[in-house]
Structure formats: C-alpha cells, structure tokens
MMTF fields as JSON, N, C-alpha, C and O atoms, coordinates in Angstrom:
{
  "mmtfVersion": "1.0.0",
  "mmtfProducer": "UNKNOWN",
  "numBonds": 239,
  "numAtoms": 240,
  "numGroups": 60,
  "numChains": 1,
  "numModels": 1,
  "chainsPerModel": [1],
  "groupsPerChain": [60],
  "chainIdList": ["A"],
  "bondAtomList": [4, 2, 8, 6, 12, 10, 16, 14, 20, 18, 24, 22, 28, 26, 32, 30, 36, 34, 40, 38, 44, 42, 48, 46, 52, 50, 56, 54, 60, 58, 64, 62, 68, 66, 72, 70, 76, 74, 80, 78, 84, 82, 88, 86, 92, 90, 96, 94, 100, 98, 104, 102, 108, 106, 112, 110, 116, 114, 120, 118, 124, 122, 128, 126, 132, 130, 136, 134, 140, 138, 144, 142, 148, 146, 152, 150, 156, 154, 160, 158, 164, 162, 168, 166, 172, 170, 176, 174, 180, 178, 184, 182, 188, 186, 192, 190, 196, 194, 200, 198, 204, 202, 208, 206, 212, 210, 216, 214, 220, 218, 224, 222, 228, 226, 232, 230, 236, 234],
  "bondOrderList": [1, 1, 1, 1, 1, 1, 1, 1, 1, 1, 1, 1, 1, 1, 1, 1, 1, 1, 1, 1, 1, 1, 1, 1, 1, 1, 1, 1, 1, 1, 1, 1, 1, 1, 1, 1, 1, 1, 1, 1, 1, 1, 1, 1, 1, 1, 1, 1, 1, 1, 1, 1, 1, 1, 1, 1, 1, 1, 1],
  "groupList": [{"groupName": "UNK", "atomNameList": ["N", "CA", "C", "O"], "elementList": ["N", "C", "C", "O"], "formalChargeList": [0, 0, 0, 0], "bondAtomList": [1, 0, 2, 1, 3, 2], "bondOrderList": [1, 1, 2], "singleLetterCode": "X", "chemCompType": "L-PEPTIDE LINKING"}],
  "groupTypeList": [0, 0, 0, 0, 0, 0, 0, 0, 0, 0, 0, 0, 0, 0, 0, 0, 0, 0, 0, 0, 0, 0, 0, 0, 0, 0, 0, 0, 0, 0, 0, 0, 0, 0, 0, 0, 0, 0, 0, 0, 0, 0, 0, 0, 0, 0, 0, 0, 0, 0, 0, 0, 0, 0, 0, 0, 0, 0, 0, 0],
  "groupIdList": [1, 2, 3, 4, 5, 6, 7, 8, 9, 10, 11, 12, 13, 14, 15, 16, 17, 18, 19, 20, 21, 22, 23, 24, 25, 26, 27, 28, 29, 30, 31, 32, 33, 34, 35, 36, 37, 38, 39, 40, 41, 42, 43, 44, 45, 46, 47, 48, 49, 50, 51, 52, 53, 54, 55, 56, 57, 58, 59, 60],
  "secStructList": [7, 7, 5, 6, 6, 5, 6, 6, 7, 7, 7, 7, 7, 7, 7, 1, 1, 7, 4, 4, 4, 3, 3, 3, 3, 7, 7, 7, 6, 6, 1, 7, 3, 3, 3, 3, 3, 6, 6, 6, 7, 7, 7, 7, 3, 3, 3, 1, 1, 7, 7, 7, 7, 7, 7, 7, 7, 7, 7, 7],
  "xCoordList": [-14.626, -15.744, -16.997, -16.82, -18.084, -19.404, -19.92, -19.894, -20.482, -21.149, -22.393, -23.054, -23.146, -24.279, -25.722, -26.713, -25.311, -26.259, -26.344, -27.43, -24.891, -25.047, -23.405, -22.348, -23.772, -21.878, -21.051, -19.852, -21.323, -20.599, -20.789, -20.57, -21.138, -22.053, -20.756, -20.213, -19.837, -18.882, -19.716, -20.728, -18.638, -19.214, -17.555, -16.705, -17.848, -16.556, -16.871, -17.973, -15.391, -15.661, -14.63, -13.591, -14.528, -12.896, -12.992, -13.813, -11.571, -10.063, -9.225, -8.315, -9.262, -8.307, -6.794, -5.942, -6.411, -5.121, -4.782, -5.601, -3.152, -2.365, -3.036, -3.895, -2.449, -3.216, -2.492, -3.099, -1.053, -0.548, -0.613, 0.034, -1.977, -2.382, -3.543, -3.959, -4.319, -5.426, -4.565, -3.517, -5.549, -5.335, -6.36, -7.315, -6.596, -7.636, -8.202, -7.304, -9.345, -9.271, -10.204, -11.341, -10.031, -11.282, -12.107, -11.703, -13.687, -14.073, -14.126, -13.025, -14.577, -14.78, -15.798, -16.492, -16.083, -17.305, -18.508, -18.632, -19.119, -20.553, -20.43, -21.388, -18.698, -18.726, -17.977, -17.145, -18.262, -17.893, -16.419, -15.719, -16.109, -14.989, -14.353, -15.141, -13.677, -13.534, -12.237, -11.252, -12.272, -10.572, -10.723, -11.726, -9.327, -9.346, -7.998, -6.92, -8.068, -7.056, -5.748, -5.745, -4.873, -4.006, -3.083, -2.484, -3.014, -2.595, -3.583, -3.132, -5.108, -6.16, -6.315, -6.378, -6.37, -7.529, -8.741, -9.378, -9.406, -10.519, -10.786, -10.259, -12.201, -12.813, -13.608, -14.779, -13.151, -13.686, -14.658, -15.128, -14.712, -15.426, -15.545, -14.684, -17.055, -17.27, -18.683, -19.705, -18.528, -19.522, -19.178, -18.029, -19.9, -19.618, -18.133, -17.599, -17.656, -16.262, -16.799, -17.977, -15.972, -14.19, -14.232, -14.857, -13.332, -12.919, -11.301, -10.392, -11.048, -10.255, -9.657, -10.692, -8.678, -7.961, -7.489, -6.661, -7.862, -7.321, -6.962, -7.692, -5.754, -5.504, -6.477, -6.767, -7.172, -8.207, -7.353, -6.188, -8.646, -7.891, -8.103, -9.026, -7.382, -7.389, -8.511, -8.762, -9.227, -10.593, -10.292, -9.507, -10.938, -10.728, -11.663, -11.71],
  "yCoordList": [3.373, 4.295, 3.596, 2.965, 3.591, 2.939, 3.725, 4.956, 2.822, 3.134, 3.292, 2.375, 4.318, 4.72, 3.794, 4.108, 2.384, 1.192, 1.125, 1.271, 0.831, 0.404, 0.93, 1.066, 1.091, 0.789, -0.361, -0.098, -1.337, -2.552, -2.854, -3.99, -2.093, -2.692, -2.522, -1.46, -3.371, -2.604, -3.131, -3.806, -2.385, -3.541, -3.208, -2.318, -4.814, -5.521, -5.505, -5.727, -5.125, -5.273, -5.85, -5.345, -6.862, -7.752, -6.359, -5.875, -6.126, -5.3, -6.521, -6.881, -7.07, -8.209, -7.716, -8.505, -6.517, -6.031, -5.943, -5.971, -5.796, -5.467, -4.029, -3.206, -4.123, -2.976, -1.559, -0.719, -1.778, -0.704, 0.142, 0.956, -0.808, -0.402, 0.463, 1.034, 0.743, 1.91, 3.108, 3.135, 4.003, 5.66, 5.666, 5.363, 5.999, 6.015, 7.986, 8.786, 8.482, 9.753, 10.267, 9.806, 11.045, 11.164, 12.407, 13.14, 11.998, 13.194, 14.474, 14.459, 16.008, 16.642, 16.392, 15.428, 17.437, 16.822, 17.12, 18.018, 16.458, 15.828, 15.646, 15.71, 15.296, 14.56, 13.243, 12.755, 12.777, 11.038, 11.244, 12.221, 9.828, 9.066, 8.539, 7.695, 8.611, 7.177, 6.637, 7.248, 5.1, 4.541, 4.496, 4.262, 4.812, 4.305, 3.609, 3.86, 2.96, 1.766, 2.56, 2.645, 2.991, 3.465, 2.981, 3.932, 1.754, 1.224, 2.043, 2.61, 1.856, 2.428, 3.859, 4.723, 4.141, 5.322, 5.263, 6.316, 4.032, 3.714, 3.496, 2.698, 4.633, 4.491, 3.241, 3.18, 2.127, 1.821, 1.287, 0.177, 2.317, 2.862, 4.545, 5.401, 4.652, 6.101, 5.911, 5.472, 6.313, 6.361, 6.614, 6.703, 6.678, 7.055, 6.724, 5.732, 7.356, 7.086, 6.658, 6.432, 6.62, 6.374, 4.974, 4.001, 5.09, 3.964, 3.191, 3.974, 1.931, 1.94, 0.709, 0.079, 0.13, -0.639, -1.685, -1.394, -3.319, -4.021, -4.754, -4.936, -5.843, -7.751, -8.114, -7.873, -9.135, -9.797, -11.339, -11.71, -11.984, -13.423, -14.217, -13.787, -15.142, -15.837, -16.701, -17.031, -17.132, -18.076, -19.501, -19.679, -20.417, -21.892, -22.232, -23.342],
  "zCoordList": [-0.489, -0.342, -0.877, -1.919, -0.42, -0.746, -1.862, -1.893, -2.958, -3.817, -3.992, -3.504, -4.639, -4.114, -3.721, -3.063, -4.517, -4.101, -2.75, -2.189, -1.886, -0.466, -0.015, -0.63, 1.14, 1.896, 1.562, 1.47, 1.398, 0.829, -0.34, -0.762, -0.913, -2.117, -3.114, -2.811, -4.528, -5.347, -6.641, -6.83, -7.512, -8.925, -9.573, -9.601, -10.11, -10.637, -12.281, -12.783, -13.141, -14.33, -14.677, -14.252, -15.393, -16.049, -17.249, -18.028, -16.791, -17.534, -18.238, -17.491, -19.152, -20.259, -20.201, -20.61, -19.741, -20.147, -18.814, -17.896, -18.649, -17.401, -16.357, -16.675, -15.382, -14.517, -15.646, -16.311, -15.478, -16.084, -17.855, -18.514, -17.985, -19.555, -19.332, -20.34, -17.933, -17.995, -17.129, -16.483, -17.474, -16.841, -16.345, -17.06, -14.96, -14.11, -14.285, -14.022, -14.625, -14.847, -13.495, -13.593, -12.345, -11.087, -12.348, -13.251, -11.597, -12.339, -12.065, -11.515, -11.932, -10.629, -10.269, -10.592, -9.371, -8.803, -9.669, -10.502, -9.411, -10.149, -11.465, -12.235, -11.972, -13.046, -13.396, -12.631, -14.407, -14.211, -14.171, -14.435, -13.695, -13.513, -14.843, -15.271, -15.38, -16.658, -16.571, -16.154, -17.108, -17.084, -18.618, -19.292, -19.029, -20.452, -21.016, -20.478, -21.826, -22.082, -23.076, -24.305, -22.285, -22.537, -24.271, -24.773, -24.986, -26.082, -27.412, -28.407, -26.995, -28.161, -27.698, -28.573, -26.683, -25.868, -26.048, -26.001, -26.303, -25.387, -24.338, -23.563, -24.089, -23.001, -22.359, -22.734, -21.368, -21.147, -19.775, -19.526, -19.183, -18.189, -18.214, -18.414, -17.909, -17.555, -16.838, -17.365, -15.594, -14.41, -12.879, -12.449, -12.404, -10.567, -10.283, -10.779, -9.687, -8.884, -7.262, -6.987, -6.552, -7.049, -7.633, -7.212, -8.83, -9.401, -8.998, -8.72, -8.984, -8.303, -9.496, -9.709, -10.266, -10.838, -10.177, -9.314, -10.354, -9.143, -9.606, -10.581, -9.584, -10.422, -9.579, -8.408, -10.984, -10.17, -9.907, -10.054, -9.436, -8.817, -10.484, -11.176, -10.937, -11.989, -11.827, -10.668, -12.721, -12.709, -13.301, -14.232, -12.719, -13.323, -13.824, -14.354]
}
C-alpha cells in the first residue's frame, strides 16, 4: 500500500533482532501503527501504517 509521500514511495528502518522478536500492532483508524520489540516491550516504531516486518538483505 503507498505511503502518504508517493505510491512507491516506502521507508526502511533496520530492526537488529529476528523478525519473530516484534509484534506488529495496526492502529484503528486514524491512529498509529506501532511495532514493539517483544524481549523489552519497547516501542520501536509508532507512525503511519501499514507497517509491514521484513529480513532485510545482509550488507557488506
């Protein structure tokens, strides 16, 4: 789903932990989204949805 910048438009955030260490929360409507790191329960995302949890590609 396009984010309100553009139709293609995403934004990427490095997650340090496994996919299966966040809880993805939807917000209702017209309220935020947040993932939070399931080990602390920190929040670390809260903003526009849909948010989506992905493995990223490893970096060299």
């Amino acid at each position: 789903m396009p984010t309100w910048l553009g139709r293609d438009v995403t934004q990427d955030h490095h997650l340090p932990h496994a996919l299966g260490d966040y809880k993805v929360s939807p917000g209702a409507a017209g309220e935020r989204w947040t993932v939070t790191l399931l080990k602390t329960g920190e929040t670390v995302y809260s903003g526009l949805g849909p948010v989506e949890v992905l493995r990223g590609q490893p970096t060299t």
